[in-house]
C-alpha positions in Angstrom: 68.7 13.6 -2.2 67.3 16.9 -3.6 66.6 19.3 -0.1 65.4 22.3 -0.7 62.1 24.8 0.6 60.0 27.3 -1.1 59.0 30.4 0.0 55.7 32.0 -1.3 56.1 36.0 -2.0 53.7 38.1 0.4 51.4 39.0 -2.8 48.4 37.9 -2.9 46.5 38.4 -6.1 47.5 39.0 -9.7 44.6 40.4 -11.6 44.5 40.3 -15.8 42.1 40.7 -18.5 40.5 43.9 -16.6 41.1 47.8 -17.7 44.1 49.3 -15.1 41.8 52.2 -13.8 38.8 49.9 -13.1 41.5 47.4 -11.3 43.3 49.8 -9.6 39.9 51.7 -7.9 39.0 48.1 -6.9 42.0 47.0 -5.0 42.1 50.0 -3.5 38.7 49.8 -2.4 39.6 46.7 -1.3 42.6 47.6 0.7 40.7 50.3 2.4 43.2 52.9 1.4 42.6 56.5 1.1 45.2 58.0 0.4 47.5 56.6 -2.6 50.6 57.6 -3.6 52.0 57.3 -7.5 55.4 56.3 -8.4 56.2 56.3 -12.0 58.6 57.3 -14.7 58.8 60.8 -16.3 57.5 59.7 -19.6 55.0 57.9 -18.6 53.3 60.9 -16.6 54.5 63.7 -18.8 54.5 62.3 -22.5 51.3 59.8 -21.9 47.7 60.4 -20.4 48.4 57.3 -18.9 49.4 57.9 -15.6 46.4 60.7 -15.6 43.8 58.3 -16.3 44.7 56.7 -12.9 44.8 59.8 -11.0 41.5 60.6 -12.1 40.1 57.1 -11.5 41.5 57.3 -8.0 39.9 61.0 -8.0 40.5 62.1 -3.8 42.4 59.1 -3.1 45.3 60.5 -5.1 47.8 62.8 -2.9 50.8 62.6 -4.4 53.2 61.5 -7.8 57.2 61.2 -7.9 58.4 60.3 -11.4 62.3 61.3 -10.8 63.0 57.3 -11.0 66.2 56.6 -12.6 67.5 53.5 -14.7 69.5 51.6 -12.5 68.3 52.6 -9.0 70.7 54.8 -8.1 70.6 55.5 -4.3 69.9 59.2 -4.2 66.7 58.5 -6.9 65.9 56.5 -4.0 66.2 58.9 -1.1 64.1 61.2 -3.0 61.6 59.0 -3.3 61.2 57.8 0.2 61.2 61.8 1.5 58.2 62.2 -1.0 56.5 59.3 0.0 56.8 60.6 3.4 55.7 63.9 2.8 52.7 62.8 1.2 51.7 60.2 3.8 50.0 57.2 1.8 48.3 54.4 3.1 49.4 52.7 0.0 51.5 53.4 -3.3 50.8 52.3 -6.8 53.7 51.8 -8.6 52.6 52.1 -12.6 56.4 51.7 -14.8 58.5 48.9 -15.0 61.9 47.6 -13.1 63.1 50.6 -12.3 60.0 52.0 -11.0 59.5 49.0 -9.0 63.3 48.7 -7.4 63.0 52.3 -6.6 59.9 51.5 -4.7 61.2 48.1 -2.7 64.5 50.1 -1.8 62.8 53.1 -0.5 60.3 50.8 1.8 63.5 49.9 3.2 64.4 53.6 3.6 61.1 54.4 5.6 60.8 50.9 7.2 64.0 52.1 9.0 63.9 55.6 9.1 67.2 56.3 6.9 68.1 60.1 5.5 71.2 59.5 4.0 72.3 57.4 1.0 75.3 56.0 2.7 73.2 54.1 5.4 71.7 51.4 2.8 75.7 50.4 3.2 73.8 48.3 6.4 70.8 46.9 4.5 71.7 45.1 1.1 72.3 41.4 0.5 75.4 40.0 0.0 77.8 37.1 0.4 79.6 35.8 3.4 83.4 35.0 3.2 81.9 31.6 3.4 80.3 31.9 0.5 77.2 32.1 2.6 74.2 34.3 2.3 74.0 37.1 4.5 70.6 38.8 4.7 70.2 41.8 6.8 66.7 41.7 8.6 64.0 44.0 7.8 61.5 45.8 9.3 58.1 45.8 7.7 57.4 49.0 5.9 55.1 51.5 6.7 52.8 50.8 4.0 52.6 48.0 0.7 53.0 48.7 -2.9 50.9 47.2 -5.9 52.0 47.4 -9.6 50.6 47.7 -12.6 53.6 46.5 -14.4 54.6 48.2 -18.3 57.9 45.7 -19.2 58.6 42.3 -18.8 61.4 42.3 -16.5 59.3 40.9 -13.6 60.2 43.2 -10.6 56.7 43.0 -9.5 57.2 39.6 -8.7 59.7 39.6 -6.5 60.7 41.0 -2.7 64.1 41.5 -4.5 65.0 44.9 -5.5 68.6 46.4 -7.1 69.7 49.5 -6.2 73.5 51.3 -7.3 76.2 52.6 -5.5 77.2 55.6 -8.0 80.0 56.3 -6.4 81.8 53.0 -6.1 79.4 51.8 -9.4 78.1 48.7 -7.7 74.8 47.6 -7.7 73.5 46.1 -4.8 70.7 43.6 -4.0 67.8 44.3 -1.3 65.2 41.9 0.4 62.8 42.1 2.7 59.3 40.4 2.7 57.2 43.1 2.1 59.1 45.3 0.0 57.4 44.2 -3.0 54.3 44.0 -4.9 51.0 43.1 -2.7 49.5 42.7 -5.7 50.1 42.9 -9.5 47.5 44.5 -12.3 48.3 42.9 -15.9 46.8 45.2 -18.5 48.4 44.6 -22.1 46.7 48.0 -23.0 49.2 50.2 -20.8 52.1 48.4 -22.4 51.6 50.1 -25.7 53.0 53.2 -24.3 56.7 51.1 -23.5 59.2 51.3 -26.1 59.3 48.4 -28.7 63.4 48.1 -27.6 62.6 47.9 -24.3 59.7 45.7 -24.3 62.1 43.2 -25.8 64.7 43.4 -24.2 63.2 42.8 -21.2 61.4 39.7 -22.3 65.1 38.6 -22.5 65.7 39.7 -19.4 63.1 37.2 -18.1 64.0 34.3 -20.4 66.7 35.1 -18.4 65.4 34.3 -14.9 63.6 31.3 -16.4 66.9 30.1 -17.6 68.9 30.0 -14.8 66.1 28.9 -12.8 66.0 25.9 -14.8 69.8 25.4 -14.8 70.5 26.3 -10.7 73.0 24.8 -8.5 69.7 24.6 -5.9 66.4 23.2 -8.7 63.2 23.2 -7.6 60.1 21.7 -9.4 58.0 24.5 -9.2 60.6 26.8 -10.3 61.6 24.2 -13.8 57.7 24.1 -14.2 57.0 27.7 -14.6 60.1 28.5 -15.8 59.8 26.3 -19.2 56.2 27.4 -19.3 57.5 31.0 -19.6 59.5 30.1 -22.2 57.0 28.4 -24.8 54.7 31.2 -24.0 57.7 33.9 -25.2 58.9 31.2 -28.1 54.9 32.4 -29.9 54.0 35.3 -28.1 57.1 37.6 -28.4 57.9 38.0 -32.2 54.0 37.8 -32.5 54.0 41.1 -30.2 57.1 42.3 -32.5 55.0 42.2 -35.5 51.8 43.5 -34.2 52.2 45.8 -31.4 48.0 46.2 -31.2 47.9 42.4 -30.8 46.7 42.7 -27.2 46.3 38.6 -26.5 50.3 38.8 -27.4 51.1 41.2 -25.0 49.1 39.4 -22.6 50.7 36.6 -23.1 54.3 38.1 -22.4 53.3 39.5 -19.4 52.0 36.4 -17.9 55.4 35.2 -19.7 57.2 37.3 -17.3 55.0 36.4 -14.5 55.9 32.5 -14.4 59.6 33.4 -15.1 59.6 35.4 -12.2 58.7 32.5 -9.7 62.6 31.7 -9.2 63.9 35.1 -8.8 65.9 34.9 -5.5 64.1 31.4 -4.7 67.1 29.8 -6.6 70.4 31.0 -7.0 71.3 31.9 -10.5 74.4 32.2 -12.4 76.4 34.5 -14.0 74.4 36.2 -16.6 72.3 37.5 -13.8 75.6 38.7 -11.9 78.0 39.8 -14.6 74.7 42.1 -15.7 74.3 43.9 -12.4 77.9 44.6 -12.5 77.8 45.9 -16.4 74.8 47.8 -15.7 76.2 49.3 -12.9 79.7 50.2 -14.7 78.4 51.2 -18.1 74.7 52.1 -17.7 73.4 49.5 -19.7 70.0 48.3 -19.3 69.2 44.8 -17.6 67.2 43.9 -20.7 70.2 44.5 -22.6 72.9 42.6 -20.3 70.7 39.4 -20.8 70.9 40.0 -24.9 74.6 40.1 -24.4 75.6 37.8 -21.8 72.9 35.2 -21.6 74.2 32.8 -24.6 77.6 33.2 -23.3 77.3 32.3 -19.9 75.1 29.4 -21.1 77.7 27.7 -23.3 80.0 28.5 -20.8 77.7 26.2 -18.4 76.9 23.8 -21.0 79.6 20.8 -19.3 77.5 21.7 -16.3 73.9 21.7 -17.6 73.6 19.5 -20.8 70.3 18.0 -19.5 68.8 21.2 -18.5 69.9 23.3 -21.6 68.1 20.4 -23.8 65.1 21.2 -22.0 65.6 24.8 -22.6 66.2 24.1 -26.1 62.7 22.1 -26.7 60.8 24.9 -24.7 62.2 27.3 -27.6 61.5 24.9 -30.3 65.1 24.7 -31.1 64.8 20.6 -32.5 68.9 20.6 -32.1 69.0 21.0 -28.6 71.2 23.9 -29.0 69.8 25.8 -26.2 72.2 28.8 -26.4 71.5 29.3 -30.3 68.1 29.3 -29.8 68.2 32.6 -27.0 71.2 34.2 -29.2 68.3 33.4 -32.8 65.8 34.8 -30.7 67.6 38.1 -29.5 68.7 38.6 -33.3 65.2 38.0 -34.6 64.1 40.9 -32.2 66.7 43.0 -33.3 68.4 43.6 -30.1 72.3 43.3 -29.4 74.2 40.5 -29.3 77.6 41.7 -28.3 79.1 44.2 -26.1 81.0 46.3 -28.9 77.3 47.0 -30.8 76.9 49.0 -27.3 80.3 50.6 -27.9 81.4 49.6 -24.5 85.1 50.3 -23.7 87.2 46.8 -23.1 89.1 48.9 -20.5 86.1 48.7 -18.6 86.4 45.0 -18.4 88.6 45.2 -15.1 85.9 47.3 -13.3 82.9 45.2 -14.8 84.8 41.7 -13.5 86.0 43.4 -10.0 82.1 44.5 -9.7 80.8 41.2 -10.5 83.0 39.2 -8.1 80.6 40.9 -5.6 77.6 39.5 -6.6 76.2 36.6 -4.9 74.8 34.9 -8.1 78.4 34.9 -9.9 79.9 32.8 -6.7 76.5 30.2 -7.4 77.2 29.8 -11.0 76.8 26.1 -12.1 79.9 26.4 -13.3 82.5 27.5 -10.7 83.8 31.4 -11.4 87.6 31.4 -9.8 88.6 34.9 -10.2 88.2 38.0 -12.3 90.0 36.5 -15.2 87.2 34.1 -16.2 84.9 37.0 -15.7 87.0 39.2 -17.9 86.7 36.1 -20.3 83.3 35.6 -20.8 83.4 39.4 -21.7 85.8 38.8 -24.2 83.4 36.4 -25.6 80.5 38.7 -25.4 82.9 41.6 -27.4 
């Protein structure tokens, strides 16, 4: 018999269909906080009036913006983000950007939560596995203060008290938890998207195609998770190329965002596979996006798992409107109808890096509960070979 448990995330509303201003001044007021703090990235407060609006919505609330975020979390992006938050001393921060925005956020409520200085002492604070195989999850202290989001990509960070942050120095990317790290609440406006690239809006609807599909195929299932996860996936199957064709269409945008929102249910309330870990590890190596190690990995990893999850990839497959049942065609159609890459050499990425990426990788806790048992580096380094 099927045992399993769900926790809820400590987030309590999500809020759509209202301007971002007019939703941020009400939660807020509703929070009681006067003095908020902005977190965002440097095109988004320098090239857009975006970020402005907000600040003068919030008017005397606002005391403070960092927008030095970095892709892939590195840690000292993160140090210097929790030594401005502390200088400014919010009751609350509004995080307005996407993953990386939001990870730099969870990881440096960790930071304050435990009074750390030094990038070296996260070493003590990130999830990872037992020799077991077990999960080992440091515990941590409630932060100081919450974050909400009003989210710009579909990579569904907000949605999750999981946050990535990287090791520069040893280029490993490590995974943080802790309850209240993440979002308190989320603010969907499709209007503050327009400002996102049109690459990076994409790619990071794959990214969470991505968490719906190894929801749906994990060693640990849930019903909720299969539930919201192939709901996420018929909404991006009409909503996404729609939003490709008409970036104004504001009901597609929507749509994608609430897209991301129901594939984000599973994120680190079922294990995943190795798309998920193979991709922190070629992020962390190469400096490729996370949107962009779903394109590339994703349709491997899932015929790779195929012996594993027939039953759950024909599910997939219908979700998508694939009438074959090839599930992993019908992600690899979908990235190639968006225009994004579909192998690692389009990214001119070095096959010498292969050893680092599968050394990396072997790390991650989600590449040791692959449906599909992952022995050593060598069927790492083949599943790269694959995606070449």
């Amino acid at each position: 018999m099927n045992a399993g448990i769900h926790e809820f995330l400590a987030q309590d509303r999500v809020i759509w269909g209202k301007p971002a201003a007019e939703a941020v001044l009400e939660e807020a007021e509703r929070r009681g906080a006067s003095r908020i703090f902005i977190v965002t990235s440097k095109t988004l407060n320098r090239q857009t009036d975006a970020v402005e609006n907000i600040r003068q919505a919030l008017g005397p609330r606002h005391v403070g913006t960092f927008d030095e975020c970095r892709e892939h979390t590195p840690r000292p992006s993160v140090i210097a983000c929790a030594e401005a938050i502390r200088a400014a001393t919010p009751d609350l921060i509004l995080t307005f950007g996407g993953g990386t925005a939001i990870d730099t956020v969870k990881v440096a409520l960790i930071v304050l939560a435990h009074d750390l200085t030094r990038p070296e002492q996260l070493d003590d604070y990130h999830l990872r596995a037992n020799p077991d195989g077990s999960r080992f999850m440091p515990a941590i202290k409630p932060p100081p203060m919450r974050q909400i989001v009003l989210s710009t990509t579909l990579s569904a960070a907000e949605f999750s008290n999981f946050g990535g942050c990287t090791d520069p120095e040893r280029q490993i990317k490590h995974g943080y938890v802790g309850r209240e790290i993440g979002a308190a609440a989320v603010i969907l406006d499709p209007a503050v998207t327009v400002h996102t690239p049109q690459w990076l809006w994409l790619s990071t609807a794959i990214r969470a195609i991505d968490h719906a599909v190894e929801g749906i195929c994990s060693i640990q299932p849930s019903p909720l998770i299969e539930a919201t996860s192939l709901h996420a996936l018929r909404l991006f199957a009409q909503a996404l190329p729609q939003s490709q064709r008409d970036a104004a269409d504001m009901a597609a945008r929507l749509a994608c965002l609430q897209a991301a929102w129901l594939s984000g249910f599973g994120i680190l309330r079922v294990p995943y596979g190795a798309s998920h870990g193979i991709g922190h590890s070629l992020g962390a190596v190469t400096g490729m996006s996370h949107g962009h190690t779903s394109c590339i990995m994703l349709p491997q990893v899932m015929r790779y798992n195929l012996p594993h999850t027939a039953p759950q990839q024909a599910r997939i497959a219908a979700a998508l409107g694939r009438a074959d049942g090839d599930a992993a065609a019908a992600v690899a159609d979908l990235i190639a109808q968006l225009g994004q890459p579909g192998r690692l050499r389009d990214l001119k990425v070095d096959k010498t890096q292969f050893g680092k990426i599968a050394e990396g990788a072997m790390e991650n806790l989600w590449v040791r509960t692959n449906p599909r048992p992952i022995q050593d580096t060598q069927d790492i380094i083949g599943l790269l070979e694959a995606a070449w």
